[in-house]
N, C-alpha and C positions, 0 to 999 in steps of 0.2 A: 361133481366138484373137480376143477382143475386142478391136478396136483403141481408143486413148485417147479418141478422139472422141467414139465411143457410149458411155462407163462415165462415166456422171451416174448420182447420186441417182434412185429412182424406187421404185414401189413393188414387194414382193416377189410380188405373184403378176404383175407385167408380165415379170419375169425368165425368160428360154431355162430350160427344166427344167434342166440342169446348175447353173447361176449358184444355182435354186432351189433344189437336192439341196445345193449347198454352205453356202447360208445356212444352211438348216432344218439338216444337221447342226455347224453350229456351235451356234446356239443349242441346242439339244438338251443336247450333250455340254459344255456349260458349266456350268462347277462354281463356285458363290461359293463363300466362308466360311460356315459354319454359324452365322447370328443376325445377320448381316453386311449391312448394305443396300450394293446394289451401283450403281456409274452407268449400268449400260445399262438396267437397268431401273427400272419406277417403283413405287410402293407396292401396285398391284397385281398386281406380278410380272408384267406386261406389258415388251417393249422399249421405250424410249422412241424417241420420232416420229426425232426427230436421229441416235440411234445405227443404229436402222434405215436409212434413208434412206443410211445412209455404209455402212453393210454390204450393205445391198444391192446398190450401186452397185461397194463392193470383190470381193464376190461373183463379178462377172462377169470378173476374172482365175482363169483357170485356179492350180493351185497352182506352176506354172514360172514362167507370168509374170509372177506377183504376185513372186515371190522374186527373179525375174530386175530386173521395176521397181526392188525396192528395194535390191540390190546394187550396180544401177549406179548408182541415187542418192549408196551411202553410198560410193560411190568418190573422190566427194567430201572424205568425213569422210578418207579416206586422204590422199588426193592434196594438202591442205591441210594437212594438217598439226593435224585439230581434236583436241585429245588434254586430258588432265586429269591432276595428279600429286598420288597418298594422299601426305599429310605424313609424310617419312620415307623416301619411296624415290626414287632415283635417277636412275631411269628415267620416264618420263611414260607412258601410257595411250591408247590410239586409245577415242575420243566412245565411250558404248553409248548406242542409240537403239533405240527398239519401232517398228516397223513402223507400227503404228497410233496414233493421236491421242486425245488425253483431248479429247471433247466437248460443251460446256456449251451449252445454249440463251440466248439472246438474258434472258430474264425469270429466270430464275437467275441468270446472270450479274450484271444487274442490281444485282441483291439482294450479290453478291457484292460490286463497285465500291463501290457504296455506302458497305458495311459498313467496308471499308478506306481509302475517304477520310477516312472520320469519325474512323479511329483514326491516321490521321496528321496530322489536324486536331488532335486531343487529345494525343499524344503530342509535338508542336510547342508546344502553348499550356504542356505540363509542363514542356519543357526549357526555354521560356523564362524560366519560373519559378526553377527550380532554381539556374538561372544567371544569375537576375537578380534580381527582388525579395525571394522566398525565402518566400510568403505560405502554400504549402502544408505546407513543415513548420513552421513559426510557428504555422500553427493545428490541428496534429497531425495533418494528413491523411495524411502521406506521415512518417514516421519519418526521421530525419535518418540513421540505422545503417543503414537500406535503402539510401543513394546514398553515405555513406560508408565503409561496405564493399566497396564495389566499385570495381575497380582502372581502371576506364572511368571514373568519377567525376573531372574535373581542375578542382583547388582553384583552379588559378593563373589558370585561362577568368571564373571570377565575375567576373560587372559587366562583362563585356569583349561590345559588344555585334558582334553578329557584322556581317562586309561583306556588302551585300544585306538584312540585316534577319533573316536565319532561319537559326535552327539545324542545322532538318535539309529538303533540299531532294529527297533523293532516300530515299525508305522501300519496304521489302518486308514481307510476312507471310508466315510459312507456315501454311497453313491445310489444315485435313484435315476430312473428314465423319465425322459421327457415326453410333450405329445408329440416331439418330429422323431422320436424312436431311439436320440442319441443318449447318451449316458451324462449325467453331472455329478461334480460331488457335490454335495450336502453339508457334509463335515470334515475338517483335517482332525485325527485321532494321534500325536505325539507325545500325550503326559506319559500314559500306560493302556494301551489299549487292550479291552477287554472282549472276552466273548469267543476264543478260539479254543478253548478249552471245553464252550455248549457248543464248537461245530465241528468237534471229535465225536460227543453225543450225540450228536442229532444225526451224527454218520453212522456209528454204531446202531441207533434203534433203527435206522430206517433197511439197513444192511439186512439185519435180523428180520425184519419185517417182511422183505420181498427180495431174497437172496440171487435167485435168479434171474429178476430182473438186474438187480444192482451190477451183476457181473455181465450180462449180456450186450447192456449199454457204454459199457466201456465207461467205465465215470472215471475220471481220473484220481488216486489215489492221496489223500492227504499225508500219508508217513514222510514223504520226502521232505518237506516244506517243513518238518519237527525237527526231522534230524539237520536239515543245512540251518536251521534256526541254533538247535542246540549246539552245533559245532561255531557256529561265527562267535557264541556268545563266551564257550570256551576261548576260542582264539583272543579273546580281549586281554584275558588273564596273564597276569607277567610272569606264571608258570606251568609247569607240564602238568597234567591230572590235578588243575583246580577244581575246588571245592565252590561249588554254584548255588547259591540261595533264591528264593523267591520269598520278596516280603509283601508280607499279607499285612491288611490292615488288623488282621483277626475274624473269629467267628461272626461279627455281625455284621462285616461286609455285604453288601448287595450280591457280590458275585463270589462268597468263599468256596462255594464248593470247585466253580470251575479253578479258583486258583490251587487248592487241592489237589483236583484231578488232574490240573497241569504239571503239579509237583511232580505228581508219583508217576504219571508216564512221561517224563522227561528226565525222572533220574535226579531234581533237585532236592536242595534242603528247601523243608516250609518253615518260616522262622517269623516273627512279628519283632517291633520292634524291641522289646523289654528282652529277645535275645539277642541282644548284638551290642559291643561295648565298643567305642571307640578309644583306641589308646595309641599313644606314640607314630602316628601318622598311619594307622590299621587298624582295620577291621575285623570282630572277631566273636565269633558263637559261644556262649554260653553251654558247654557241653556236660555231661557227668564228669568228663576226665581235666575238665579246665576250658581256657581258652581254646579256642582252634582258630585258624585263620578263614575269612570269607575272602576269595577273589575275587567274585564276581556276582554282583546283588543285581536281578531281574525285580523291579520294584510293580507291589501296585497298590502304593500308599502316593498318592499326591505331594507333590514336591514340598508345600507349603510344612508340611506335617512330617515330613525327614528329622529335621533338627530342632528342637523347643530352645537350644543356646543362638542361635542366628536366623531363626525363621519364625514359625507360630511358637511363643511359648506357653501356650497354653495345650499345646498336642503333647496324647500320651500314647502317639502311633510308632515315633519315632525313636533315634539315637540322640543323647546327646554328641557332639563331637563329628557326626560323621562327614558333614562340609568338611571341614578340616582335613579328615581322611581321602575324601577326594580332592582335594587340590593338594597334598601332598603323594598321590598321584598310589595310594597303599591300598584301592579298591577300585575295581569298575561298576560302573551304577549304569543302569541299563534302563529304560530312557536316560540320560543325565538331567538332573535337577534344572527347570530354564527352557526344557523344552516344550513343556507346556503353554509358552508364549503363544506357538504357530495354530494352537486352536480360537484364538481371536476371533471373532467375527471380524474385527476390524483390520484384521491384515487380508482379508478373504480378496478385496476388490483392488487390491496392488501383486496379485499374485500374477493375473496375464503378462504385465509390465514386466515383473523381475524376471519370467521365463523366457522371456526375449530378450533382458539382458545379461543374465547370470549366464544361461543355457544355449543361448543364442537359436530360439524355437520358439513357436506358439506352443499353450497347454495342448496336450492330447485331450484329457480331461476339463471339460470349463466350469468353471465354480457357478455359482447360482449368482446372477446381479446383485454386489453391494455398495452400500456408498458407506462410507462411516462416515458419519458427523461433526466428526474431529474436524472437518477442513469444509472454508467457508461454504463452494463451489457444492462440492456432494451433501450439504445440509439442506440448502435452498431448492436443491433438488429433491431432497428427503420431503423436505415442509409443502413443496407444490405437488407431490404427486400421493400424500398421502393416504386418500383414500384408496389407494391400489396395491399399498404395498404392507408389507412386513415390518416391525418395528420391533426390536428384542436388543438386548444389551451388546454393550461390543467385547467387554469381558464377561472373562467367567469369573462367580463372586463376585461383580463391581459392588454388592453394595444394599442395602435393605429398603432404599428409595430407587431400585430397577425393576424392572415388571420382572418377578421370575422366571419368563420363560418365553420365547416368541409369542408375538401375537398379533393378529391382522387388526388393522385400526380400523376397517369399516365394521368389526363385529364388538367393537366397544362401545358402551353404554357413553351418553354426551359428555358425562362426566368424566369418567374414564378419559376422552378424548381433550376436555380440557385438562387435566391434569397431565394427560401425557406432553402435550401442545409446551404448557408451562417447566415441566422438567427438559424439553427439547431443546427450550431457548435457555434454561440456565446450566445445563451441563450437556453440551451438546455430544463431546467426547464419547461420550458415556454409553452413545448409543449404534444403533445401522440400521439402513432402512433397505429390507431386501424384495426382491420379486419374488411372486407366488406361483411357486415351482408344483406344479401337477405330476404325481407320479405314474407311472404304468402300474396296471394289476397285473396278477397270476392269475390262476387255479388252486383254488383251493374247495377241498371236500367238507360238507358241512350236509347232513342229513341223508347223505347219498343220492345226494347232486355238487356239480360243480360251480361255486358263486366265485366273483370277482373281489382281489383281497387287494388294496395298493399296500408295497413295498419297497421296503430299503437293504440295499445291500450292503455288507460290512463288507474289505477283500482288505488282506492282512498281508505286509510285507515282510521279511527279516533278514538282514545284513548278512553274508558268507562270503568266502573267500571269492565267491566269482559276485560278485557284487549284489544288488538285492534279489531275493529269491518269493515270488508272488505264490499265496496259498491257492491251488485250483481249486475256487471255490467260496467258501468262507461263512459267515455268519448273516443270516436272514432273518425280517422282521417283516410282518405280516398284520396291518391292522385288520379290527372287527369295525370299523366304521368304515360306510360306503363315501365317506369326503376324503378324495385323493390327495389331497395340496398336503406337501410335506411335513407343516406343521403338526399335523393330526395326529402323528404316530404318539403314542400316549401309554401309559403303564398297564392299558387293556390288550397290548401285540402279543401276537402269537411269536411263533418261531418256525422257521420250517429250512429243511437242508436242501445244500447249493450243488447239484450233479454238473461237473463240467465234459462233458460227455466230450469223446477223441472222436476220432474217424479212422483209428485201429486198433486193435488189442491191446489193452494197459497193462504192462508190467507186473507183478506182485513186488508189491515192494515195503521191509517193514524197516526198522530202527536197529537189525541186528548187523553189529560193528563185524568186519572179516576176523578171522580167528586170531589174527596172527597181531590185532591192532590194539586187544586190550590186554592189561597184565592180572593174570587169574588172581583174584583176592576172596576170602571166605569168610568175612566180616562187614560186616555196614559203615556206614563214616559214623562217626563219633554222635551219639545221642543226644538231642538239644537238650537242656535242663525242664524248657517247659514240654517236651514232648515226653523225658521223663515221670515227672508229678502228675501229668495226664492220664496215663497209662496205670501207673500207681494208685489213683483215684479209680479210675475205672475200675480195677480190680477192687477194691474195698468195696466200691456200691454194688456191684456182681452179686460178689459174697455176701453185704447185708443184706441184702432182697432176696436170694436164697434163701439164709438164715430164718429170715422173716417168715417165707412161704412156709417153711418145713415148721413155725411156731401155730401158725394158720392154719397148716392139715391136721394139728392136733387137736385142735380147736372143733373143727368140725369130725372128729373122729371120737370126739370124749362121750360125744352119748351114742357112741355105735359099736354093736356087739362085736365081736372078735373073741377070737380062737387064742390069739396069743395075749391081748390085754382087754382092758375096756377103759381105762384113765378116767373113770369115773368120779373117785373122787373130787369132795368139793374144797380138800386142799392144794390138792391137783391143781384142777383147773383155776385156782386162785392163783395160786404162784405162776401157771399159764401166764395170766392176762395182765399179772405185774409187770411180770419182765417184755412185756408188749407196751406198758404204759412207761415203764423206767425207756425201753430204747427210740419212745415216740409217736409207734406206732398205733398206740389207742388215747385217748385221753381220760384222763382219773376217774371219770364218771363213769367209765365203761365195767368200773370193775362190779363183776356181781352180775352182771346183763348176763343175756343169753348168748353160746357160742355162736351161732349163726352171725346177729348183730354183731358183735365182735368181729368176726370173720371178715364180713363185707366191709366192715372200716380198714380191717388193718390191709384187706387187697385195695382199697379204691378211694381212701378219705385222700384227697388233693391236697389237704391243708395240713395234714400229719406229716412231720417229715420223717419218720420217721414208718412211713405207710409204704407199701411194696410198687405203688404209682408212680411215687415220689422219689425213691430211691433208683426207678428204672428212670423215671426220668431224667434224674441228676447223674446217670449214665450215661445218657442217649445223648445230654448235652457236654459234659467232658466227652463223649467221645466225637462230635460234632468238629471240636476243636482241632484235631488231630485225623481225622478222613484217611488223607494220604498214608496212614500208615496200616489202615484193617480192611480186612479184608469185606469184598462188598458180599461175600455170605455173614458175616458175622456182623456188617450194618445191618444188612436185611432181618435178620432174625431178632437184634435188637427194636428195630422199630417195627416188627408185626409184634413182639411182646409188650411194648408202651400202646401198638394200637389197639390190642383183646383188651388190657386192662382199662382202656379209655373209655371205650364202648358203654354209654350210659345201658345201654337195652338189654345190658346182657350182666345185669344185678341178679346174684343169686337168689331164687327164693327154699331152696331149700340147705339141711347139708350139704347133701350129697352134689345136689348140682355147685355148690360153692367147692367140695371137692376134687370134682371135675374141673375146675377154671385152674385151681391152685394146680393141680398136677399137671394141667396141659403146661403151665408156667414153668414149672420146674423143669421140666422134658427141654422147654426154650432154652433155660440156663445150662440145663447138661451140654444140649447142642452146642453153646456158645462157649463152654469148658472145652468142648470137646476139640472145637476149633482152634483153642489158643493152644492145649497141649500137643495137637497133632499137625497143626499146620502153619503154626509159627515159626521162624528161624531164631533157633537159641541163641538171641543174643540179647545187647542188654534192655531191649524194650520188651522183649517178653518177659526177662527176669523183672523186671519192675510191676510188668502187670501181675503175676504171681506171687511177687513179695507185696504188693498192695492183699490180692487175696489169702496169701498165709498170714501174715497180721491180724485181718479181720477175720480170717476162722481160727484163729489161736485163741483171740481175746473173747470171741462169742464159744467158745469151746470152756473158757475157765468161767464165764458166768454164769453158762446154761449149769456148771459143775456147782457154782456156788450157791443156785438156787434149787436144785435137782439132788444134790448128791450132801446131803449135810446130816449131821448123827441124828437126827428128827426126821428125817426120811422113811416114804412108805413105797412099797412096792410099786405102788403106780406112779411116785415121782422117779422110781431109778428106771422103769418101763419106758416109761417117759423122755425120759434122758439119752436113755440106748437107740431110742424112734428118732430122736432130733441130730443127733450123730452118726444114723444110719446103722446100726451096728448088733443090729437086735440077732443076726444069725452068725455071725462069730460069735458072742458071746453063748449062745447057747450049746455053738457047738466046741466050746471050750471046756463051758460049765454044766456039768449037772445037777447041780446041788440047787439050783435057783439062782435067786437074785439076792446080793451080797453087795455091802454097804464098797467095802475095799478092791471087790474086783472090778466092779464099776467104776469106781475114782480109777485107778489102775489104766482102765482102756480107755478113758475120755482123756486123761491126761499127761501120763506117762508110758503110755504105750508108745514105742516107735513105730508096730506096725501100721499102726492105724492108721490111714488117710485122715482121718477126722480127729485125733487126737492131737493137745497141745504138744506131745512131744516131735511129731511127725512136723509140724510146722515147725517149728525151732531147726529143725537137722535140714529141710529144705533153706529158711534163710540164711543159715551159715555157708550154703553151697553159692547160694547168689551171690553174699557180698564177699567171700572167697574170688570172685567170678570177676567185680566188677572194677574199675581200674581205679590209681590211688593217686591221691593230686601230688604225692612226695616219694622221691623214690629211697627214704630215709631207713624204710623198712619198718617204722611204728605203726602201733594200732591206730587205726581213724576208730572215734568216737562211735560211731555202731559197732562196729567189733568190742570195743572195751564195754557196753552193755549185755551184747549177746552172749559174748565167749562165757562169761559170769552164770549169767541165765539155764546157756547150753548143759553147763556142766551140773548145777543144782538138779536142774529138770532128769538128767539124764541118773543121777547117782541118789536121788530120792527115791523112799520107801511109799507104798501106798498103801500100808498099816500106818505113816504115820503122817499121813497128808493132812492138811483141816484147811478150814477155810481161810485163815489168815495167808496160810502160805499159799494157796490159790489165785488170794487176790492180788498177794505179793509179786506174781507171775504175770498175773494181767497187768499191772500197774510196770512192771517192767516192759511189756509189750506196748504200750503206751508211750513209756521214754524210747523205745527203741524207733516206732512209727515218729516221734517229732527228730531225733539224730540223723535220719534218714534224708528228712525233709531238709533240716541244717545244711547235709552237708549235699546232697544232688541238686534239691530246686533250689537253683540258685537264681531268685528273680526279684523283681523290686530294688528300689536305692540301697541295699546293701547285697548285692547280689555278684558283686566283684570279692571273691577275695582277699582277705589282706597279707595272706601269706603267701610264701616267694612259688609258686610252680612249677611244677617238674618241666611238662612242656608246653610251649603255644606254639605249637605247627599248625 
């Protein structure tokens, strides 16, 4: 087996004969497209130098290892959590990535950058036109029906000049090869382009994957291309150390996670719309400590869905107000809203024209043949050559009478082609008729051979002070069907990373700022309200499912002998499976079943919410919300806990094996305790995750007491009680006298040592909201404080000779007002989610 060390680049006859039998039968048994030019090779049907040089060197994993290398990279894509969701389903998607890299040389490349600056140079000089002096359709270059047809077109941005000075700061293309070898685009990407955040991903697994290789080939680094991104996008801002948001649409975005992951390795706030207020000509976060100012919003909610008061009002993605905010010039918005016009099809085939006159140059890059049908000439040409070409909408959204999606007219049904024929002639506008652009393939690995994939390239721009800065590299798309024409690529693509290989030693190069350029700070920017209640939540479902498990191993521990109890009783275990049916976890009928049954409901009933399934799930999905803020060991270990408990096959059939499941479970939640206390930064997202879980072990601490610990109580309920509080060997080696009604009450809920005692939670939440900041600097109690303090001081100066259950419940029910005061006064979301009183401060 080739170790990583020796597998560099090199040439194919230096290769051990195996590594050589493996190359030569790959190239061999490699099939293009028929007429198809492909990227491994060059126009003499030769490998090119690059693709060679990476196959050779991949070569020298045997067929286990290589599979083995890339499995345990993509454990990764698991264990994070890297996934994608088709519009429309419910469920998200684990990454698909190819094995292997699309490889471009250094002098292509080039050629490529270029091409793509130039057209986000021109496509900036147009929008500033459009939406500002208006000189290009005043002198008929650009058709005024071309950008008023289009529902990205926003009437209300004219003259409104944007913060920072430009329209569009961040551009993508898709671009695909032709059969004469040259590159086209495909598509202009200006609303908010996505997908640079899976081509950090796909760089990261493949890195981890084949190390040696990656570094050998010299691939050109992606960090630099983040940080001159991150910096332009700063520079917009009208002050020093602004505060940068990325607005997500939310969790069931198509692509949250990369906006996530963009978050958190760029250093922004992830914020959705219901956190951001617009007020007095600004913009501003909904934080635990109040208002805070946004400077600069990286958006990837579609412009239409910005504002419900001037744009869709029926979106609930957006601000009210924040138009307003931008044109009074209190926010930079990154695309600016309007720029989504230039993805038109219909401006596609006026784009050569305006580069020759704006730019005074032909395109580097040439768009794919289109006519729009807006105008007589390109229609009649549309109607005569139909059976050849492309026919798909010329906006995006035009409308529920547009074929949703390109489509060749010779593969439509007669029908189809008379109804299309009849929508051509009465809304001609509406439409384009383009040429059928055949892509190049790759390489790509599939059985352990090499087959032919046709692809498309994304290559992403972003705005800096030396003007635009091209990613080397970018995001690739890779179909499973052998029909190359561009059309095809369909929600079946793979993904596979883009290696811009140099022609000398690349740099290391990461995101870290010189020492001297940032000012040391030892706190976070201010807490979003919903990233607050997230976190919050996540700790309380933690801790019910905990809860839950440790009522579950009793369960299956009641008919098993033991040295220190046997919980046999059949009071016992009634009062068990009550308080399993009171918190959800069982349903009424269960009561009286056998503990097993019981067992297996309360681990895996889907439909119980109150089931230890359900409650991880209602985890996994508050924590889904929030990504960019946990750690990817503590995603990981949540979603292998939701997948053991998923696993139909693996339904306990006995106690003990049902034993076995709940413990391994519990062991996941320590782990996941263990994380948040040990490697969290104490600030206030942590304190929120822990004041969610001291809550819910306080209030589950005084009920287990109310059902367990009451003057009717028998040995094997106070046994019982001490097992569910974990507590069984402090007390014993406190007590020797046995087990007693009072000293039991005593450490379940008056104890301050106790971790698991309600008094232990009470003295931790007074440290938090002691901790957390005050919307007034008046010096009065905020409404959790005037609960708690009350609480603290009973809890703390109460007798356990004279506790009963009223006063028990009394404590819980105050832990209950304290958990909705909580909620009042941080999640501050929904139409009432402003304030009405005056703030200390909105910086």
């Amino acid at each position: 087996m080739a170790t990583e060390a020796s597998v560099a680049p090199r040439e194919p006859q230096d290769l051990d004969p195996a590594s050589a039998a493996r190359l030569s039968s790959w190239l061999r048994n490699y099939r293009t497209l028929s007429g198809v030019p492909d990227e491994l090779f060059d126009v003499m049907r030769r490998p090119r130098p690059d693709w060679l040089r990476f196959l050779a060197g991949f070569a020298e994993y045997n067929h286990d290892e290589a599979r083995n290398r890339f499995a345990l990279a993509t454990r990764h894509i698991r264990d994070t959590g890297v996934s994608y969701r088709i519009y429309g389903e419910e469920n998200e998607r684990s990454w698909p990535l190819n094995p292997l890299p699309l490889i471009l040389g250094h002098r292509e490349w080039a050629q490529i950058a270029e091409g793509v600056e130039q057209r986000a140079n021109l496509i900036e000089m147009i929008l500033q036109d459009v939406y500002g002096a208006g000189r290009l359709v005043d002198s008929g270059a650009l058709p005024a029906a071309a950008l008023s047809g289009s529902p990205d077109f926003i009437r209300a941005l004219r003259g409104v000049r944007p913060p920072g000075g430009r329209q569009m700061q961040i551009y993508a293309a898709d671009l695909g090869r032709g059969p004469d070898g040259r590159w086209w685009v495909l598509d202009d990407r200006t609303q908010a382009p996505s997908g640079g955040g899976y081509a950090l991903e796909n760089r990261l697994v493949l890195s981890r994957a084949y190390p040696a290789l990656y570094n050998a080939m010299n691939v050109q680094r992606l960090a630099p291309f983040f940080d001159g991104m991150r910096q332009g996008l700063a520079a917009s801002a009208s002050r020093s150390d602004p505060r940068i948001c990325l607005l997500t649409p939310g969790p069931f975005s198509e692509t949250y996670f990369e906006q996530a992951h963009l978050a958190r390795y760029l250093g922004f706030l992830l914020v959705e719309g219901a956190d951001l207020v617009a007020r007095d000509g600004k913009v501003y976060v909904r934080t635990i400590a109040g208002l805070k100012r946004a400077d600069v919003i990286l958006r990837r909610v579609d412009a239409d869905f910005l504002d419900p008061l001037e744009l869709n009002g029926a979106s609930r993605l957006g601000t009210p107000g924040i138009l307003e905010a931008i044109r009074a010039g209190g926010v930079a918005m990154v695309n600016m809203p309007g720029t989504g016009v230039m993805e038109s099809k219909a401006l596609l085939g006026f784009l050569p024209k305006l580069c020759r006159q704006v730019l005074g140059e032909g395109l580097k890059l040439p768009n794919i043949a289109t006519w729009w049908c807006g105008q007589a000439a390109e229609a009649d040409r549309v109607h005569h050559n139909l059976d050849s070409l492309v026919i798909g909408p010329a906006f995006n959204g035009v409308g529920d009478g547009s074929p949703p999606k390109a489509r060749l007219f010779a593969d439509l049904s007669a029908a189809e082609r008379d109804d299309l024929r009849a929508r051509l002639r009465d809304r001609p506008g509406d439409y384009v008729g383009q040429e059928v652009v055949r892509l190049s393939t790759m390489p790509v690995l599939r059985d352990n051979h090499l087959k032919a994939a046709p692809f498309v390239l994304r290559v992403y721009a972003a705005w800096t002070a030396d003007g635009f800065k091209i990613m080397p590299g970018g995001f690739c798309r890779t179909s499973d069907r052998t029909d190359a024409r561009a059309i095809s690529m369909g929600d079946e693509a793979c993904t596979a990373d883009v290696w811009v290989i140099d022609d000398q030693p690349v740099e290391r190069v990461t995101l870290l700022a010189a020492k001297d350029e940032v000012a040391v700070r030892r706190k976070l920017g201010h807490l979003p309200s919903r990233a607050a209640d997230n976190l919050y939540w996540l700790g309380r479902y933690v801790e019910r499912a905990e809860a839950t498990l440790r009522l579950a191993r009793s369960l299956c521990t009641s008919l098993m002998a033991s040295e220190s109890a046997t919980h046999t009783s059949g009071e016992t275990l009634a009062g068990l499976q009550k308080l399993l049916i009171d918190w959800g976890a069982l349903d009424e009928t269960a009561l009286g079943r056998g503990s097993l049954e019981a067992a297996c409901d309360t681990l895996r009933d889907q439909k119980a919410y109150g089931s230890v399934i359900y409650l991880v799930r209602a985890a996994r999905r508050t924590a889904a919300s929030m990504r960019e803020r946990l750690s990817a060991d503590f995603w990981a270990l949540l979603l292998n806990l939701e997948t053991e408990l998923a696993e139909t096959d693996r339904t306990p059939h006995s106690e003990a094996e049902a034993l076995q499941q709940i413990e391994s479970a519990l062991q996941i939640l320590a782990a996941l305790s263990g994380l948040a206390q040990e490697n969290m930064i104490r600030v206030a997202g942590w304190r929120f995750l822990d004041m969610g879980r001291r809550i819910e072990r306080g209030i589950n601490a005084c009920r287990m007491a109310r059902t367990f610990a009451t003057e009717t109580s028998t040995t094997d309920d106070l046994d019982l009680l001490l097992d569910l509080v974990d507590s069984q060997i402090t007390y014993r080696s406190r007590y020797l006298v046995g087990l007693a009604l009072v000293p039991v009450r005593d450490m379940v809920v008056l104890d301050s040592f106790n971790t698991r005692s309600l008094a232990f939670q009470v003295e931790a939440l007074k440290d938090h909201l002691d901790a957390l900041p005050a919307l007034l600097d008046d010096g009065m109690l905020e409404e959790p404080d005037r609960i708690l303090l009350p609480l603290a001081t009973e809890v703390e100066t109460s007798d356990a000779a004279h506790l009963d259950d009223p006063k028990i419940l009394e404590f819980e029910r105050t832990l209950m007002r304290l958990s909705g005061a909580i909620a009042d006064r941080y999640f501050l979301q929904g139409a009432s989610a402003v304030p009405t009183i005056k703030l200390a401060s909105m910086g």
